[in-house]
N, C-alpha and C positions, 0 to 999 in steps of 0.2 A: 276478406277485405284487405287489401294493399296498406303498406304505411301511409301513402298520400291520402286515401280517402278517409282514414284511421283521423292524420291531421284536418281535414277537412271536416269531418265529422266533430271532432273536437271544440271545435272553432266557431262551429253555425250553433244559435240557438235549436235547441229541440222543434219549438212551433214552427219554424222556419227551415226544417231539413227535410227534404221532398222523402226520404229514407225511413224518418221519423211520422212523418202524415198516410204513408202507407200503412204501417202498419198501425196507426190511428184507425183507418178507414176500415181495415181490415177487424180489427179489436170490436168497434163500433158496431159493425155487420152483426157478426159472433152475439154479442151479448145481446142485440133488438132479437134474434133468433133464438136466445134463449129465453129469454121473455117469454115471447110466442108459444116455445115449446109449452113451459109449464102453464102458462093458462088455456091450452089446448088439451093437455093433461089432466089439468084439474078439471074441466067443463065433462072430457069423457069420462072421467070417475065419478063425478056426481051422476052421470046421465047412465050407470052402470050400476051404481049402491047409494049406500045413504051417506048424506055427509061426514058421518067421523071414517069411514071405508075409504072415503074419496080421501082425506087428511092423510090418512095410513100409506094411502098409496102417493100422493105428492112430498112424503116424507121419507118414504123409506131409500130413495137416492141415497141421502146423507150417511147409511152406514155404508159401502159400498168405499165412500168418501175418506168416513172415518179411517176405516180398517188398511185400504190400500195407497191412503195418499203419499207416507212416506216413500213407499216401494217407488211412485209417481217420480219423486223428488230424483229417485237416485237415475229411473229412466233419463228424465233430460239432463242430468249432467254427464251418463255416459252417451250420449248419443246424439244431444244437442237441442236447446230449447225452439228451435226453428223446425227441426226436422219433426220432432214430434207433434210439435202447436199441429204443423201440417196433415201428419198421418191422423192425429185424433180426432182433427177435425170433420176429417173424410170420414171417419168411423161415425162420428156423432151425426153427421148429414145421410149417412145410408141407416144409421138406426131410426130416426125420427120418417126416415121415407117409408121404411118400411111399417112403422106403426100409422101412416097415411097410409097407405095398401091394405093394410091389414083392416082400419075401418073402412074401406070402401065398399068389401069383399064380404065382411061380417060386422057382428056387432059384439065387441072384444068383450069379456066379462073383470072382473079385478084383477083375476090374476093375470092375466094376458098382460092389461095397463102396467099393474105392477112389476111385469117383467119388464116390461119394456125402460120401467125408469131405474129397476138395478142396473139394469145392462148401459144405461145412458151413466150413473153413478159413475161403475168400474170403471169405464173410459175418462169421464172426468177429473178422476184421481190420477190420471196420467194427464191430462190436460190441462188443469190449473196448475201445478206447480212450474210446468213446461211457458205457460204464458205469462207468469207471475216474474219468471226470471230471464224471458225474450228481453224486456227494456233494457238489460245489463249486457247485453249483445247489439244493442244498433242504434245507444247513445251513451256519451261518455261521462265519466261519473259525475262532473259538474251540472250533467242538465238532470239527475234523478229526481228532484224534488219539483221539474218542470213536469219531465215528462208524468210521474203519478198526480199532478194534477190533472193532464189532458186525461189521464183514463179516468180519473175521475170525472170527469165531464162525461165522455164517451159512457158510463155507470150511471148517469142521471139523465143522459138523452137516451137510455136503453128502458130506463125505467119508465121514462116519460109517452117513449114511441109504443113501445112493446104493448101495454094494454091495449089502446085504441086500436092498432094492428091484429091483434091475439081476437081481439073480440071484430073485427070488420073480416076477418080471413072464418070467422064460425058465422059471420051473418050469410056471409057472398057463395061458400063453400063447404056448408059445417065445419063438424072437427080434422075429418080429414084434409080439409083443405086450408086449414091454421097449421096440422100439421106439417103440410106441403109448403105453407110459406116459409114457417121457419127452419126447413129444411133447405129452404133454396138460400134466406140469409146467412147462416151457416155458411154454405156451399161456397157461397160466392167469396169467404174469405178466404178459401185455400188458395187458389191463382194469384191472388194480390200477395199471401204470405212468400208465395213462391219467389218472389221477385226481392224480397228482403238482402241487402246486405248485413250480415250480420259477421263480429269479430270470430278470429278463429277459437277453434274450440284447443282449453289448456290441453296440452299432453301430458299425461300421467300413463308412464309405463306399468304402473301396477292394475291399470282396471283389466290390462290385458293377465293377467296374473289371480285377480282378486275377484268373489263372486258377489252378487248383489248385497247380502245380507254383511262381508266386510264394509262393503261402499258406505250402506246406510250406517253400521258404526262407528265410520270413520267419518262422517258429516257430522253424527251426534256430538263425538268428540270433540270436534272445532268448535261445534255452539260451546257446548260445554265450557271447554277450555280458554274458550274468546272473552275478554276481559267486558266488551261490549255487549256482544250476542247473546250471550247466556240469559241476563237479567232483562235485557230489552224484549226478546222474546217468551219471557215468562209475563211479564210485563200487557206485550201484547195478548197473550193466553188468557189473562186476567179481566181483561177490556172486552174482548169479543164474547169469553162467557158472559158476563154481564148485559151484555148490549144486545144481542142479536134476538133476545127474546121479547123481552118488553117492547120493543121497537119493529116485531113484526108480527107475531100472534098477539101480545099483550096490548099492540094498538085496535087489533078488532074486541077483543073483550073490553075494553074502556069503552070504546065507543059504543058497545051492547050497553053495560052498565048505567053508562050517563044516559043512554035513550039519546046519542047523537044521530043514531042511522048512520048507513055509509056514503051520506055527502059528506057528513061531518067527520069521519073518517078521513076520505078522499080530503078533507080543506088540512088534518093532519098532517095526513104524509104529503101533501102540498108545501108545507109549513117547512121539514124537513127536507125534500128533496130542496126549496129553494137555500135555505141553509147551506147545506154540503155540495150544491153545485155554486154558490158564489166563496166557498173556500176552493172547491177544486181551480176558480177561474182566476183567483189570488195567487194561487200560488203555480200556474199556468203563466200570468202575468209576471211574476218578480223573479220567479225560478230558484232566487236561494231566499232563504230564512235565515238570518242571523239567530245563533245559540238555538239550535234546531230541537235539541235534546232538549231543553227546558221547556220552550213553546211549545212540543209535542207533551210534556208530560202536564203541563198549568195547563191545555186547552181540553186533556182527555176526563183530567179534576175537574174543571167547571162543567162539562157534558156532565161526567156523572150525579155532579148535585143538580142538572137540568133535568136528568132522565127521575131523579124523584121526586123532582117538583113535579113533572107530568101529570101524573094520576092525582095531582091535591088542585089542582087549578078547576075554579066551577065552570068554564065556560068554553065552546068551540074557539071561538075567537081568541082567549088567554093561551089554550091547550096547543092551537096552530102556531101562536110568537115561540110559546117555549118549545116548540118540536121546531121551530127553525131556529132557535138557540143552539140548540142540539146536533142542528144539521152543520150550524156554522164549527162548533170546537169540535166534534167527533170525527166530522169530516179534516180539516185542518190537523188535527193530532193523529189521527191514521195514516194519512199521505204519506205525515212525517214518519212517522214509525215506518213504513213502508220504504220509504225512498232510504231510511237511517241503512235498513238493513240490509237492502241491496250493495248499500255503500260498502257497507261491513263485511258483506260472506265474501268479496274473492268469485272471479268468474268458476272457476274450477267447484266451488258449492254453494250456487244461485240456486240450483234446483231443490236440491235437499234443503237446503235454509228457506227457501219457500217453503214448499210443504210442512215444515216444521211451523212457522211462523202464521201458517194459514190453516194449516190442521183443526185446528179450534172453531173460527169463524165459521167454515165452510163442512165440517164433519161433526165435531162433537157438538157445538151449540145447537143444531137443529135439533139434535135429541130430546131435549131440554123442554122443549114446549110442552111434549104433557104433565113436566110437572108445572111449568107456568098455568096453563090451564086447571091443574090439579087445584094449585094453589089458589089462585082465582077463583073458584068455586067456592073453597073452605073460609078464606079470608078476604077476598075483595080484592082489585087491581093494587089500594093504596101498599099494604103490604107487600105484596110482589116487588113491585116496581122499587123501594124501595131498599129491599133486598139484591136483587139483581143491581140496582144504581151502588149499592157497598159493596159490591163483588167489582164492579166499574172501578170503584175508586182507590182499592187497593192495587189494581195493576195501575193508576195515576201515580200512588205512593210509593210503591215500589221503582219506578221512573226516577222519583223527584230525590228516593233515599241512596238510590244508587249512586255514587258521583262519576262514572264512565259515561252514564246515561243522562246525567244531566245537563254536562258539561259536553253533549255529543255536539261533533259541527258537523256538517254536509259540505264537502267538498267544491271550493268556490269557481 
């Protein structure tokens, strides 16, 4: 990218930069296509074993995640978050075609399935840190808290589309042909990434020198050592273990327990997707937040006293206002978090301070669910949820105790 288009990019809003709407479009594709994938997934693992079989295998991604997303991190920042978003994505469209092939041909058994979704993992752990740190390449620091609101939109139109889709692509084609679709949404975002302007990549004469396992210490080190980053991403560490469970296995056990069924379910996470997409379109709209660092840490507080009010509310209709309570500050306080830390790492360690940052939500918390389920068994939702809502509210405190973190701005 040229210094002219450098200034010009600087200068246009994010929702208004044709540069920034590609890879909107492109973002948007990607995640309706992963949707797809996983409830095509899930439909052939049930249709293969019993449901805790079918669970084992739509969860077992998540180590894959765990284990190599750091290694991910240091991929796109020697090599570039563009180049990669690309090559992974081609990898993650010919894996998913081929698990359409593969049920056309036969009738795959667990471990087949299960392979298919380690193999979808490994790659993802190259792919999320790689896309997580794209925005830090093809908008300038002043629209970050724009642009992670538009993904966040793009996150809730993926959530929204992706079922209906996932399940009309197994009515019209079975599973193979859910698989094939979201193989092609996928597909289709590689050409469009192609076309990205993105900033030049920093030069650092040592990665010619230096071998992965220096890279990844030497990223650690900057969190570490960053008066910011350290505590903001422990912070986040904190918030995601808390939240990811109750808020996605622990809303199908509530809804068992109360005897809501899954309409009442569905009116939940109704409740919360509309929450977290009218934060992501707030802050889409306004693009900066004044004292950014305070509002991310009081908004991630009030979610976690939301997330234990959850499980004590008697009725669907109380249970949907406070899961879009939840949707409103979680969503809102993430972004922020989100957009804080991109501001913070420096293009030179977008990649690694991703995956460090995300590590948690997208690797280790999934893990977590058997013991949410565990615990739910022994004790009922009310304790869980409450437990995991005090794990939530320590990564808020540790935010609000930090003064680098409270006092963070977003560059205007």
């Amino acid at each position: 990218m040229t210094a002219t288009e450098l200034h010009e990019t600087a200068a246009r809003p994010a929702h208004r930069d044709p540069n920034v709407l590609r890879w909107l479009g492109a973002y948007t594709s990607s995640a309706i296509g992963d949707n797809v994938y996983y409830i095509a997934l899930s439909w052939a693992a049930v249709q293969a074993g019993t449901p805790a079989q079918a669970g084992l295998v739509t969860a077992v991604s998540a180590v894959p995640r765990a284990l190599l997303m750091l290694g991910g991190g240091v991929v796109a920042d020697r090599y570039g978050p563009r180049r990669v978003v690309v090559g992974s994505s081609a990898v993650r469209c010919v894996l998913v075609l081929a698990a359409a092939g593969m049920l056309l041909v036969t009738s795959p058994g667990l471990w087949a399935l299960g392979s298919v979704a380690v193999l979808f993992g490994i790659v993802d752990a190259v792919f999320l840190p790689a896309a997580g740190a794209l925005p830090t390449r093809i908008a300038d620091k002043s629209q970050h808290a724009r642009v992670q609101g538009m993904r966040g939109l793009a996150v809730r139109l993926a959530n929204v589309l992706g079922g209906p889709l996932g399940g009309l692509g197994v009515a019209l084609g079975g599973t193979a042909g859910a698989f094939g679709g979201a193989a092609l949404l996928i597909g289709v975002s590689v050409p469009v990434l192609m076309t990205l302007r993105v900033g030049a990549l920093p030069g650092d004469d040592r990665r010619e020198r230096e071998g992965a396992m220096a890279e990844l210490r030497d990223g650690l080190r900057h969190i570490r050592g960053h008066a910011l980053l350290g505590p903001l991403v422990l912070a986040m560490a904190l918030t995601d273990l808390g939240f990811v469970g109750p808020m996605n296995l622990g809303l199908t056990l509530l809804a068992e327990e109360r005897g809501w069924g899954s309409s009442g379910m569905g009116w939940v996470l109704a409740g919360f997707g509309t929450g977290a997409g009218a934060a992501s379109l707030l802050l889409t709209w306004r693009g900066h937040i004044p004292r950014a660092g305070l509002v991310m840490a009081v908004s991630e507080l009030g979610g976690a006293v939301a997330i234990g009010g959850l499980a004590r509310v008697p009725s669907v209709g109380a249970a949907a206002c406070v899961a879009l309570l939840v949707g409103v500050l979680a969503g809102l306080g993430g972004a922020l978090a989100g957009a804080l830390v991109q501001a913070a790492a420096g293009p030179a360690y977008a990649g690694r301070v991703t995956s460090v940052s995300t590590l948690v939500g997208f690797g280790v918390a999934p893990l977590t669910f058997p013991a949410v389920g565990w615990g739910t068994a022994h004790w009922g939702t009310g304790p869980v949820f409450t437990t995991c809502a005090t794990v939530c509210a320590l990564g808020a405190a540790l935010a609000l105790w930090t003064r680098r973190v409270r006092r963070a701005e977003l560059p205007g």
